[in-house]
N, CA, C and O atoms as a MOPAC input file, in Angstrom:
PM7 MOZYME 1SCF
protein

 N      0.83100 1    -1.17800 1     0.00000 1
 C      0.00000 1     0.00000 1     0.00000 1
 C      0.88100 1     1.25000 1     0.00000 1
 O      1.81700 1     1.53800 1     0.74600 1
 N      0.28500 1     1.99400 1    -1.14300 1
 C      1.21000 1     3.29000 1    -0.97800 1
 C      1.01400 1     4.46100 1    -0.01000 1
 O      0.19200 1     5.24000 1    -0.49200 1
 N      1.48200 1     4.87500 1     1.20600 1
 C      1.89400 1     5.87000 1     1.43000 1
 C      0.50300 1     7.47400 1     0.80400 1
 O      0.13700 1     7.47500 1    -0.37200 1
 N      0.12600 1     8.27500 1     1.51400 1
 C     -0.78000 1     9.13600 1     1.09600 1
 C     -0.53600 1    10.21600 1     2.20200 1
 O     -0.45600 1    10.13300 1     3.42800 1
 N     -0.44100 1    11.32700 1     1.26300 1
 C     -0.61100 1    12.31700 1     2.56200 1
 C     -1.81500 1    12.29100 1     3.74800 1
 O     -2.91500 1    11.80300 1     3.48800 1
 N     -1.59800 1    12.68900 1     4.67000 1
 C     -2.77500 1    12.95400 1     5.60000 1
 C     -3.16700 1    14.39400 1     6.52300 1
 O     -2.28400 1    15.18500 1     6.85400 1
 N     -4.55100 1    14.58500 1     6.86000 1
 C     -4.54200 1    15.95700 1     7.72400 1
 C     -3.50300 1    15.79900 1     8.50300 1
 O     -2.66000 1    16.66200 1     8.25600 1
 N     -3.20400 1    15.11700 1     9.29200 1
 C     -2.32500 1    14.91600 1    10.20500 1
 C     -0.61900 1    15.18700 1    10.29300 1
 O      0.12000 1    15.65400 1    11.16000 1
 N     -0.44800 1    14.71400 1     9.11600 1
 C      0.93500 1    14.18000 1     8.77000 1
 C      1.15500 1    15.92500 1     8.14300 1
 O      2.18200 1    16.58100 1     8.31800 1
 N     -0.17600 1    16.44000 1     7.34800 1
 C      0.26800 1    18.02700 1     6.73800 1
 C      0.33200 1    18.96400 1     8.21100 1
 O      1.15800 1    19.85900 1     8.39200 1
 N     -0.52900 1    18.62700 1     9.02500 1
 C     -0.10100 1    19.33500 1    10.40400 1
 C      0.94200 1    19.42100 1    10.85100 1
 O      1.32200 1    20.49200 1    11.32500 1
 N      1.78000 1    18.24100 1    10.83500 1
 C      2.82400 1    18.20900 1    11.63400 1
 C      4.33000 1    18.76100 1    10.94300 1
 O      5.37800 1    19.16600 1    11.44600 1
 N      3.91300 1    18.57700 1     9.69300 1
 C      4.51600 1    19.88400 1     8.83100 1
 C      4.68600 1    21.42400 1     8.60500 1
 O      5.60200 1    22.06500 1     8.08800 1
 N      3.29100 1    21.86700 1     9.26200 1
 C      3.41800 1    23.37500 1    10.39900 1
 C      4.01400 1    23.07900 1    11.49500 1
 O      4.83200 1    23.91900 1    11.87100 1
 N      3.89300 1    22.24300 1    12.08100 1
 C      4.58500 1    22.12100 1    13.29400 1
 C      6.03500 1    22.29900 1    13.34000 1
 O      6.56500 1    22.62200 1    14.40300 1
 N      6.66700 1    22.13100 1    12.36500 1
 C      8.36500 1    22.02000 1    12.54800 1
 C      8.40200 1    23.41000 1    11.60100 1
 O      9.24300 1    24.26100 1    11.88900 1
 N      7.51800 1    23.63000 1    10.50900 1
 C      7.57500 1    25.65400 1    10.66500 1
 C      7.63700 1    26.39200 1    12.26600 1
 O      8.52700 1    27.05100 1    12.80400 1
 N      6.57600 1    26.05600 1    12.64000 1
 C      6.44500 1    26.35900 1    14.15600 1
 C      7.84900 1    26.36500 1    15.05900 1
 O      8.09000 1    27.32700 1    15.78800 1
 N      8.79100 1    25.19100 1    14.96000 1
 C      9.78600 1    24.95900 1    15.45200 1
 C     10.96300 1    25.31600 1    14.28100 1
 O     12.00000 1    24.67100 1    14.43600 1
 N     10.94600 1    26.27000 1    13.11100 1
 C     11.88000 1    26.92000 1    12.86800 1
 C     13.04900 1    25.58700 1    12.66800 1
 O     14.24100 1    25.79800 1    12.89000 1
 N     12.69000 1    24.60300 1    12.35300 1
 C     13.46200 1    23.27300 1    12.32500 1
 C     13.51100 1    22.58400 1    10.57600 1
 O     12.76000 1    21.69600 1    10.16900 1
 N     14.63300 1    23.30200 1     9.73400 1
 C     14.59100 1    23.19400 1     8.43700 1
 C     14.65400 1    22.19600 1     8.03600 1
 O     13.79500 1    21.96100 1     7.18600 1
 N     15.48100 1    21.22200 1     8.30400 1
 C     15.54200 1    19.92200 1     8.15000 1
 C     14.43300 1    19.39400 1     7.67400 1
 O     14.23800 1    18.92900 1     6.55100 1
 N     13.23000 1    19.54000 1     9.16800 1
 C     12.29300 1    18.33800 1     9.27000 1
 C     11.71000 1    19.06200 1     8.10400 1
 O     11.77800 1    18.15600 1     7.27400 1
 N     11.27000 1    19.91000 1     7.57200 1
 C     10.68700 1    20.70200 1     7.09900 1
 C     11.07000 1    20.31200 1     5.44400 1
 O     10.36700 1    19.89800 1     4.52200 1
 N     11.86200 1    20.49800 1     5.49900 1
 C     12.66700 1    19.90800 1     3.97700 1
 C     11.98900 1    18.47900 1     3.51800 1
 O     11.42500 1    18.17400 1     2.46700 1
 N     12.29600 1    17.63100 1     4.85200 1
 C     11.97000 1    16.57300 1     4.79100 1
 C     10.88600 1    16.06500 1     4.12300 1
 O     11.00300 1    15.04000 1     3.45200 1
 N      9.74800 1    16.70900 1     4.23000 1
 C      8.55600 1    16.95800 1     3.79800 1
 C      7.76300 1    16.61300 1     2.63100 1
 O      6.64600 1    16.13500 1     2.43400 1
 N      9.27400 1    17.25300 1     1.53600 1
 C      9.27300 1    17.54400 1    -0.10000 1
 C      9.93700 1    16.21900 1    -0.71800 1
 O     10.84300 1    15.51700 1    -0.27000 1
 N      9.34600 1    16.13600 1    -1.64200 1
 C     10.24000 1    15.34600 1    -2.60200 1
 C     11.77300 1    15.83500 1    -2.82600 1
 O     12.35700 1    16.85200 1    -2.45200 1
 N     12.13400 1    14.86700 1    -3.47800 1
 C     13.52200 1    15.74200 1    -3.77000 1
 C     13.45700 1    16.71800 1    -5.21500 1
 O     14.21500 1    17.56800 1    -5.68200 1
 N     12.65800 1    16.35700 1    -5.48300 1
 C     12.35600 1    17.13500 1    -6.81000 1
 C     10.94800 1    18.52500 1    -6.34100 1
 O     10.35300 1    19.10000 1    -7.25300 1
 N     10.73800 1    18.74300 1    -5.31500 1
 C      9.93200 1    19.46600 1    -4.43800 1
 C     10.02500 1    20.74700 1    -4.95000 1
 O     11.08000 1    21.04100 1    -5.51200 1
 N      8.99500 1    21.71200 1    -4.86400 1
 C      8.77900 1    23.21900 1    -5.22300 1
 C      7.81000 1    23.91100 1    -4.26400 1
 O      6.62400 1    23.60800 1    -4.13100 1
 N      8.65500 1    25.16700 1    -3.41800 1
 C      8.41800 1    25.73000 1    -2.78100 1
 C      8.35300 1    27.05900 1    -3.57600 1
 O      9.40900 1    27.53000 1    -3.99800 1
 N      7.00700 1    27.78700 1    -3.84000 1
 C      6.57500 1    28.77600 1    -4.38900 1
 C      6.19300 1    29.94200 1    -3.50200 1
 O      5.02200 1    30.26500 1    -3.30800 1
 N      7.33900 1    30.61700 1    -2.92400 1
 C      7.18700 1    32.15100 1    -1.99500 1
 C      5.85900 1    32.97900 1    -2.33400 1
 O      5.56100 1    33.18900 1    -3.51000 1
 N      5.18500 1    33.37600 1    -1.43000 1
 C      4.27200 1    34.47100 1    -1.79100 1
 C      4.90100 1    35.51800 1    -2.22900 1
 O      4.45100 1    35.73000 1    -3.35500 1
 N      5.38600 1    35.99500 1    -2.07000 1
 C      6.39100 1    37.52600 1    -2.29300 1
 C      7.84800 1    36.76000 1    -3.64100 1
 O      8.36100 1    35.64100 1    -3.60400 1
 N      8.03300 1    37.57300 1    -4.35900 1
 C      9.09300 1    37.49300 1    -5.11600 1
 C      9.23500 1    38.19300 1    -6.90900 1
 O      8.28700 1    38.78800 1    -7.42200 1
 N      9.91000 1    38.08000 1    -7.27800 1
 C      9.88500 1    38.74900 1    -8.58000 1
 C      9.28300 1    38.26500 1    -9.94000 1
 O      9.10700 1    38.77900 1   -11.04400 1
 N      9.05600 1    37.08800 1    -9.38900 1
 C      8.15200 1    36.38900 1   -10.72200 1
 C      6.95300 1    35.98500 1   -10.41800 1
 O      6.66900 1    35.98000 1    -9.22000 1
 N      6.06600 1    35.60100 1   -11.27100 1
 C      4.39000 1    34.71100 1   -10.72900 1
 C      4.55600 1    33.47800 1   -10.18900 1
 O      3.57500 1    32.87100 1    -9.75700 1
 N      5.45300 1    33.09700 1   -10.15600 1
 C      5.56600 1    32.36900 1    -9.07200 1
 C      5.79200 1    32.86600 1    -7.89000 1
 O      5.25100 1    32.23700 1    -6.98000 1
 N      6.42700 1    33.81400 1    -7.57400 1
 C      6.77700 1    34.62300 1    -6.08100 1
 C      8.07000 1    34.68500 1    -6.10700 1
 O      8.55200 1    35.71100 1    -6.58500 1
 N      9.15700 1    33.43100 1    -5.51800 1
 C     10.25400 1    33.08500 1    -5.30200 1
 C     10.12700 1    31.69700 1    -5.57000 1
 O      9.26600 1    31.04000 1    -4.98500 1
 N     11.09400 1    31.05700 1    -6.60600 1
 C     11.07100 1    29.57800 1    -6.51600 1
 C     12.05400 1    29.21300 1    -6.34000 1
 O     13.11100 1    29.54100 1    -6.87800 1
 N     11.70000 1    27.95300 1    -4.99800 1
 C     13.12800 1    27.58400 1    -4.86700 1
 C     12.49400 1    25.42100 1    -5.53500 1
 O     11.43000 1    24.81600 1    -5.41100 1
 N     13.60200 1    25.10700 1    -6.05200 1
 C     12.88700 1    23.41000 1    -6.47400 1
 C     14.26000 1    22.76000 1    -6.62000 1
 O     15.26300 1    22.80800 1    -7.33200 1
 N     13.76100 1    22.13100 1    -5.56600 1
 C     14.96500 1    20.70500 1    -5.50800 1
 C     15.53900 1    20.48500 1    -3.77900 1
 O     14.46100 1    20.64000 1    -3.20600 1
 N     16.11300 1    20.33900 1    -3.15300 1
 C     16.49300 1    19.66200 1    -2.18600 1
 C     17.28700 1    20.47600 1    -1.14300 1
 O     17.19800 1    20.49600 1     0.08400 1
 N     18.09700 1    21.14400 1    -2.00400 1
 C     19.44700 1    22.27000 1    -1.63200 1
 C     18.32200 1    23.76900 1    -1.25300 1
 O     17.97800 1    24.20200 1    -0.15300 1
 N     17.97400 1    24.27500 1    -2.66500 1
 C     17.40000 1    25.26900 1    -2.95600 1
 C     16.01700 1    24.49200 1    -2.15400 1
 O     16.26500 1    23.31500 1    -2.41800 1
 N     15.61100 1    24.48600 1    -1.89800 1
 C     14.22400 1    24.20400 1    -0.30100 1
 C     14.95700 1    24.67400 1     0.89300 1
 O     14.73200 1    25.63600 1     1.62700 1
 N     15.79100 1    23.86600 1     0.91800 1
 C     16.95100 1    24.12400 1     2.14300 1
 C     17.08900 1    25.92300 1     2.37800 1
 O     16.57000 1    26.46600 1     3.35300 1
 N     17.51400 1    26.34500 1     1.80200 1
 C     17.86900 1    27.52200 1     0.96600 1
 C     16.88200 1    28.71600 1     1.68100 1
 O     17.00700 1    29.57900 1     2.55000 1
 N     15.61300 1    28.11800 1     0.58300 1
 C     14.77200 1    28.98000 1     0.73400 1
 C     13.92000 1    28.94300 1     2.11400 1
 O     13.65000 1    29.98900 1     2.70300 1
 N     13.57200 1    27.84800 1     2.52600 1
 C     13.18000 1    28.22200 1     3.90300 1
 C     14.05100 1    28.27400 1     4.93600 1
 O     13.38200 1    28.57200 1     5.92600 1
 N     15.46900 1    28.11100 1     5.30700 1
 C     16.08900 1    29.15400 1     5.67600 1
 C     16.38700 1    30.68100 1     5.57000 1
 O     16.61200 1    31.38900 1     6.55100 1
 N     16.36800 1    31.06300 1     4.43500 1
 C     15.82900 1    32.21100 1     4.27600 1
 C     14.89900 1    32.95100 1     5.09000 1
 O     15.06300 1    33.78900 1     5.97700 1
 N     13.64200 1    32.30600 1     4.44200 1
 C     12.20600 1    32.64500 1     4.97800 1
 C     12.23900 1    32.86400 1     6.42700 1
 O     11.80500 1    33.97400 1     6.73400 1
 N     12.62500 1    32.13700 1     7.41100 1
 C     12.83900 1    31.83600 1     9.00800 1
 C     13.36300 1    33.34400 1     9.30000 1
 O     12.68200 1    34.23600 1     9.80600 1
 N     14.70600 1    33.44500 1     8.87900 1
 C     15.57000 1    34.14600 1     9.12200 1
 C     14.73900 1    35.74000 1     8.80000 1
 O     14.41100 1    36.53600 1     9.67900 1
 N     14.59700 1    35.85700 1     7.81900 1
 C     14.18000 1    36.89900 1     7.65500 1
 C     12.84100 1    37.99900 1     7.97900 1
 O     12.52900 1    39.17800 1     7.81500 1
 N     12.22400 1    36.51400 1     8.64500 1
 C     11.20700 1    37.05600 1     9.56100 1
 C     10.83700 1    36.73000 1    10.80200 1
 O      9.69000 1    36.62100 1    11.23500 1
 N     12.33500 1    36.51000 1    11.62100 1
 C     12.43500 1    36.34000 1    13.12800 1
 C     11.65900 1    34.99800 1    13.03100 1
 O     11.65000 1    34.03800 1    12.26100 1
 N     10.94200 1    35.40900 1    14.28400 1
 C      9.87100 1    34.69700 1    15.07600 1
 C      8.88000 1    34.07500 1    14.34800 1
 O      7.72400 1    34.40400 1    14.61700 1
 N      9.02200 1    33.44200 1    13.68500 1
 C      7.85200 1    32.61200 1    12.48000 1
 C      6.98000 1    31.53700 1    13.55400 1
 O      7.32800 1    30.59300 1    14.26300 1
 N      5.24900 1    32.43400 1    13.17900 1
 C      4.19200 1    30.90700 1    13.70600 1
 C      3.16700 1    31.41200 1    12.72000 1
 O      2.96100 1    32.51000 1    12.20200 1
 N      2.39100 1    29.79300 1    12.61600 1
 C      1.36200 1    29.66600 1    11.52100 1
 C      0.84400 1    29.69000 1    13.27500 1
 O      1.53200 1    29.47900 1    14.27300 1
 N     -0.75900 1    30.06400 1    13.15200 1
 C     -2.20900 1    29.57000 1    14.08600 1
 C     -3.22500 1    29.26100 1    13.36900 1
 O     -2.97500 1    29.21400 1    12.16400 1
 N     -4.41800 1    29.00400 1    13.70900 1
 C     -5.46900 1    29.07700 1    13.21500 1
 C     -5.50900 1    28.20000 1    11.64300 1
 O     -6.21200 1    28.44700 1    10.66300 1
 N     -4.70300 1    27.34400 1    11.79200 1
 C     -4.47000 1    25.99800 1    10.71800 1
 C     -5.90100 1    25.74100 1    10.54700 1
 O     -6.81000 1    25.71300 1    11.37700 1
 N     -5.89000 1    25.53300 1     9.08300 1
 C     -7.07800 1    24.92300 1     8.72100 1
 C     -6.47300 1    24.05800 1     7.40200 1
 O     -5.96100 1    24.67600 1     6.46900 1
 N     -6.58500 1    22.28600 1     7.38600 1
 C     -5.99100 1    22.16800 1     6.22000 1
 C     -6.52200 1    20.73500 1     5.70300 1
 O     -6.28400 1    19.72000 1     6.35800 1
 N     -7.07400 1    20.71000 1     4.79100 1
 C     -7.67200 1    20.07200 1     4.03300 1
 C     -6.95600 1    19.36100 1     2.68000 1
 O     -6.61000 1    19.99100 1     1.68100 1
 N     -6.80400 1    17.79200 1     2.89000 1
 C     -6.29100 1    17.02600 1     2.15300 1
 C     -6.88200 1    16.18200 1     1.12700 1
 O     -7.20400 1    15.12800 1     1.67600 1
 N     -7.25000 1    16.15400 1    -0.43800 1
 C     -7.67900 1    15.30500 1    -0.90200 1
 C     -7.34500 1    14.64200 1    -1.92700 1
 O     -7.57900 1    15.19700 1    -3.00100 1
 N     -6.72200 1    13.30800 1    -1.96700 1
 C     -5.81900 1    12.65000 1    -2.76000 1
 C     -4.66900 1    13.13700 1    -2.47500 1
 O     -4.02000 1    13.37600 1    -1.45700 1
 N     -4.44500 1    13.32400 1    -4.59000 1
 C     -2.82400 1    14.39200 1    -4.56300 1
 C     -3.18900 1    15.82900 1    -4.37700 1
 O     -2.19500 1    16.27100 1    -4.95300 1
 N     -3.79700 1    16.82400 1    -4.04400 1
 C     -3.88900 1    17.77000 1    -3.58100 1
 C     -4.60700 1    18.41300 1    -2.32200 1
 O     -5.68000 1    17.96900 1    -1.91500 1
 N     -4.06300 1    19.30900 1    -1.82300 1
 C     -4.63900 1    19.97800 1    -0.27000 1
 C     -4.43500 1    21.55100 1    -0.67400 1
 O     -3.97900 1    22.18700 1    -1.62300 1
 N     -5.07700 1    21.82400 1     0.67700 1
 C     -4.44700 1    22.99100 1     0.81500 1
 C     -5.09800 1    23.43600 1     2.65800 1
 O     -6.08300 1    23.02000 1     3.26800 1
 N     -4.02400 1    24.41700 1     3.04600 1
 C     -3.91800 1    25.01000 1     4.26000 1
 C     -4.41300 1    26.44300 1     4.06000 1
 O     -4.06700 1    27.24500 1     3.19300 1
 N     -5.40000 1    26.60500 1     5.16200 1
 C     -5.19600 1    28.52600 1     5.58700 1
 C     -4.25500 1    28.46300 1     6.58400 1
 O     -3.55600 1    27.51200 1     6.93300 1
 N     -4.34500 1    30.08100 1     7.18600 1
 C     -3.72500 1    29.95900 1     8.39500 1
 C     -3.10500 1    31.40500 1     8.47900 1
 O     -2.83000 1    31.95300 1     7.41100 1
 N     -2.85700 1    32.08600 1     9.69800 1
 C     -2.65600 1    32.99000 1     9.93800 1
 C     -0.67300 1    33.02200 1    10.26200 1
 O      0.02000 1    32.14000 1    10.76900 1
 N     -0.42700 1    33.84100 1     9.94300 1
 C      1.09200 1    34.37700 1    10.10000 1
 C      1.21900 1    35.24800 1    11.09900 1
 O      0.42100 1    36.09500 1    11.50000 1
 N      2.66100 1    34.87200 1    11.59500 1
 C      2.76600 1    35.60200 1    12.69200 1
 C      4.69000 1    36.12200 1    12.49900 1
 O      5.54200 1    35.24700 1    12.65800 1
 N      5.00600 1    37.21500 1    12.24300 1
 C      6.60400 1    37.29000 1    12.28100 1
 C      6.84000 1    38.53400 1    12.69800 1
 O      6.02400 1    38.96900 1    13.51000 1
 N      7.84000 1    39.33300 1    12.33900 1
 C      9.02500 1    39.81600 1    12.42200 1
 C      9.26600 1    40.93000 1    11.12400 1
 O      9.76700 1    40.35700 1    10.15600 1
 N      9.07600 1    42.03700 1    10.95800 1
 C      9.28300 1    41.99000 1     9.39200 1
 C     10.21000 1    43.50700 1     9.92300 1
 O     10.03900 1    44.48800 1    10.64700 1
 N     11.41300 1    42.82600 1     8.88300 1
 C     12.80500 1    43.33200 1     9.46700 1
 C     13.01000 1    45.16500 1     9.28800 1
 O     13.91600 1    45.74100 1     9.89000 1
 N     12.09800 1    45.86200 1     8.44400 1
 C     11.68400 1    46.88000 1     8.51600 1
 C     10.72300 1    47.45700 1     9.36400 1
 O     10.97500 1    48.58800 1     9.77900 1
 N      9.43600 1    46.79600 1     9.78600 1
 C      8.09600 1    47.49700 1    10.32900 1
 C      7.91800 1    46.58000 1    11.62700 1
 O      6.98600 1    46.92600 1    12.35200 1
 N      8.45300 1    45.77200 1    11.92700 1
 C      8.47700 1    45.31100 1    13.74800 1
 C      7.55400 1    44.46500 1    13.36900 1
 O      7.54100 1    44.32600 1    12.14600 1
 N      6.54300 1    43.65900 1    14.10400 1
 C      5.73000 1    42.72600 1    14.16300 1
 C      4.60600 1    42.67100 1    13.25200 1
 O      3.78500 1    43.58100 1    13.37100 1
 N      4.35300 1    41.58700 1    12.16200 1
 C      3.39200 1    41.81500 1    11.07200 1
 C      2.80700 1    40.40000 1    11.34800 1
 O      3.52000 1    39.41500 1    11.54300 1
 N      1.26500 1    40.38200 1    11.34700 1
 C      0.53800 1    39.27900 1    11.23800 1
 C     -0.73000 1    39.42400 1     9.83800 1
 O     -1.43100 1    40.43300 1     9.76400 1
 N     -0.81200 1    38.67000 1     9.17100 1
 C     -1.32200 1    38.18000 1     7.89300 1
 C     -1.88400 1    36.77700 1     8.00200 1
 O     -1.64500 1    35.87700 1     8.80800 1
 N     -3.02600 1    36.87500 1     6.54200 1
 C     -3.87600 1    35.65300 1     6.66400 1
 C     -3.12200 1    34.91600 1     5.15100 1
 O     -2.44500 1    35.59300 1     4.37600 1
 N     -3.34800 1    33.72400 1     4.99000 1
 C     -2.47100 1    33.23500 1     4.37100 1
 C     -3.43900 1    31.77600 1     3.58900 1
 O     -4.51200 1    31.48500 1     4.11600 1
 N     -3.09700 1    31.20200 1     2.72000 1
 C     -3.07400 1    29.81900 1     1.91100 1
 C     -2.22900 1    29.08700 1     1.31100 1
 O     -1.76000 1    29.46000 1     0.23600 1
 N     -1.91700 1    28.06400 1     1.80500 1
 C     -1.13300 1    27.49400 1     0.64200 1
 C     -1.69700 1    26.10400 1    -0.25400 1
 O     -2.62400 1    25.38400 1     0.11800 1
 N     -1.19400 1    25.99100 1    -1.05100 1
 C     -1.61800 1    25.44000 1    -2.33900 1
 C     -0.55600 1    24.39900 1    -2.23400 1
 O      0.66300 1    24.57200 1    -2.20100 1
 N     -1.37000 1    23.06000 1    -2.17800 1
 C     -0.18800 1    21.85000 1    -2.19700 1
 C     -0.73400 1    20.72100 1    -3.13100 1
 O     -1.86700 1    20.24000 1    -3.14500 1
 N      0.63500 1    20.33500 1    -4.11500 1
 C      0.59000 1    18.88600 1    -4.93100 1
 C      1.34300 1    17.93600 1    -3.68600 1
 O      2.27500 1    18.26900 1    -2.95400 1
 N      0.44600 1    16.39600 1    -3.73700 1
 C      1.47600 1    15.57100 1    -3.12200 1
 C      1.91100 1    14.85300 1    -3.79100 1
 O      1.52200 1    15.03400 1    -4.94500 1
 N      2.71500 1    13.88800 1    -3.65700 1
 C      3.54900 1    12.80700 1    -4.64200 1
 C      3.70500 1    11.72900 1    -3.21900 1
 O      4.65500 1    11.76500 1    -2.43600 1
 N      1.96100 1    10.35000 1    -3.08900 1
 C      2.61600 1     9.59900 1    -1.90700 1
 C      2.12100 1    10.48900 1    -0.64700 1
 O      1.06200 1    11.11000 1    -0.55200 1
 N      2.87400 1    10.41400 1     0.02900 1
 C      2.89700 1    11.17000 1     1.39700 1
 C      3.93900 1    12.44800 1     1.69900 1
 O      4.26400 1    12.79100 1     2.83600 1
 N      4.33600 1    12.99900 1     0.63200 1
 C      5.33600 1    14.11000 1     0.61300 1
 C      4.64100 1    15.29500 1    -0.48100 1
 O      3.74300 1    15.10600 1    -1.30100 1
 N      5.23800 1    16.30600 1    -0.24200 1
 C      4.54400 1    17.48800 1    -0.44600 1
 C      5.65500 1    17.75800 1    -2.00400 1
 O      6.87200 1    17.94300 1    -1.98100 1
 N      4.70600 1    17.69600 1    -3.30800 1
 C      5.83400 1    17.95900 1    -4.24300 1
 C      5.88900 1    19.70000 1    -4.30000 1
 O      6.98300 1    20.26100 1    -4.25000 1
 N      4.46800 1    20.57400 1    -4.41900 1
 C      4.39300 1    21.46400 1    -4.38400 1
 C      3.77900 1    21.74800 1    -3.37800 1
 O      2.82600 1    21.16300 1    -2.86400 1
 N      4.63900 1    23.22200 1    -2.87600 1
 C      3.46200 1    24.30200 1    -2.13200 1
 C      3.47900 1    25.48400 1    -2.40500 1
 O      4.56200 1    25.93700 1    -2.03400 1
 N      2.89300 1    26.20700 1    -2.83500 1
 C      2.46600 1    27.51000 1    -3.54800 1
 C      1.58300 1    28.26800 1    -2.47000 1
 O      0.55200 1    27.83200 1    -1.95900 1
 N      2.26200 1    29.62800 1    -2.20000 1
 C      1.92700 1    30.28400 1    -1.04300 1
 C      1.22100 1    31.52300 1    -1.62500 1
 O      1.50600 1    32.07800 1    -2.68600 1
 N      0.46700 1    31.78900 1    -0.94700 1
 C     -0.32600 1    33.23000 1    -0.97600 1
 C     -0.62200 1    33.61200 1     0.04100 1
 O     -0.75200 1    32.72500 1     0.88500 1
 N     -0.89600 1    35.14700 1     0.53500 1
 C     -0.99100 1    35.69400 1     1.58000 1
 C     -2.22800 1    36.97800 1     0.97300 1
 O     -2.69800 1    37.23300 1    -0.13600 1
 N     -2.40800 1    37.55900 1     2.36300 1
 C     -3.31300 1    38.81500 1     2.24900 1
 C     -2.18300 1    39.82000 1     2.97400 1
 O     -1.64200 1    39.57400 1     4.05200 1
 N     -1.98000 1    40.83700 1     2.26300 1
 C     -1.08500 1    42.10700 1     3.04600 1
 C     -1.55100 1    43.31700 1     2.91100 1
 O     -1.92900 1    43.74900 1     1.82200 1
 N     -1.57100 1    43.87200 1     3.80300 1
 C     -2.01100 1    45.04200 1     4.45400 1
 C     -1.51600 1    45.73800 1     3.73100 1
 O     -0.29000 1    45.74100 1     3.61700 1
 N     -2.69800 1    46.94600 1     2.66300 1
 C     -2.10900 1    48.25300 1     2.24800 1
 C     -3.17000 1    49.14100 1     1.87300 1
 O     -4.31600 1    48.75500 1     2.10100 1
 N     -2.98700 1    50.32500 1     1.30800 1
 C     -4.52300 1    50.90900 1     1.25100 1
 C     -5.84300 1    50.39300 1     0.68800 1
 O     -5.54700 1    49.85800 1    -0.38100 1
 N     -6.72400 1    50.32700 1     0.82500 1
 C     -7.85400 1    49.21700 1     0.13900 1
 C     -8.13000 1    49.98900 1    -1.72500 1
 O     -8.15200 1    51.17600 1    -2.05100 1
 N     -8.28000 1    48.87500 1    -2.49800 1
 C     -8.57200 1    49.32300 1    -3.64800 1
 C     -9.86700 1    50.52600 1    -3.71200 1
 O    -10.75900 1    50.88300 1    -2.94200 1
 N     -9.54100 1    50.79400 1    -4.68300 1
 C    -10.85800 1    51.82300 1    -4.68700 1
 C    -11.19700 1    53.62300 1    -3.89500 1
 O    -11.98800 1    54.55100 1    -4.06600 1
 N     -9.97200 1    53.27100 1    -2.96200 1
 C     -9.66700 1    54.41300 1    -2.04300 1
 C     -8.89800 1    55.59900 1    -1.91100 1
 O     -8.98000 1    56.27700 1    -0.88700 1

């Protein structure tokens, strides 16, 4: 029997976000894995894909916004695809403490996360205004 992601198993994958613990976190992805930044210079955001560059990039990510926690997880698995809400909580190395609502967008491959594609909501003047 093959192996399938689960609510559970994608929880515990915030959890070692939570614990700022890259490794486990890496662990996660395929080796052929794609981590798609909300923020970055292309429509994709920031891509980092492959093993090193995951490594990479969510070190990065940690670092650059202190104190990193997801809350308010909500995450829904079906087959090869899921996806998570969830609220942000960091550090933002210009403006002191920033919290945001968030989604991510996940392919699995098995029980490992090939893609996750991030989006956020950020605070700025409202359209129309």
């Amino acid at each position: 029997m093959i192996a399938m992601m689960t609510s559970d198993r994608l929880n515990r994958f915030f959890d070692a976000w939570n614990a700022h613990d890259v490794e486990t976190i890496v662990s996660y992805f395929t080796e052929d894995g794609a981590y798609f930044a909300s923020i970055g210079p292309d429509d994709e955001g920031t891509a980092f894909r492959g093993t090193d560059e995951l490594r990479r990039g969510v070190a990065a990510f940690l670092a650059n916004y202190g104190d990193v926690s997801y809350t308010d997880l909500y995450v829904v698995v079906s087959g090869d695809r899921g996806y998570a809400t969830w609220t942000f909580h960091g550090i933002d190395p210009e403006h002191g403490p920033i919290t945001y609502l968030g989604v991510d967008v996940f392919e699995f491959d098995g029980d490992l996360i090939a893609v996750k594609d991030a989006y956020r909501k950020e605070r700025s003047r409202p359209i129309g205004g």
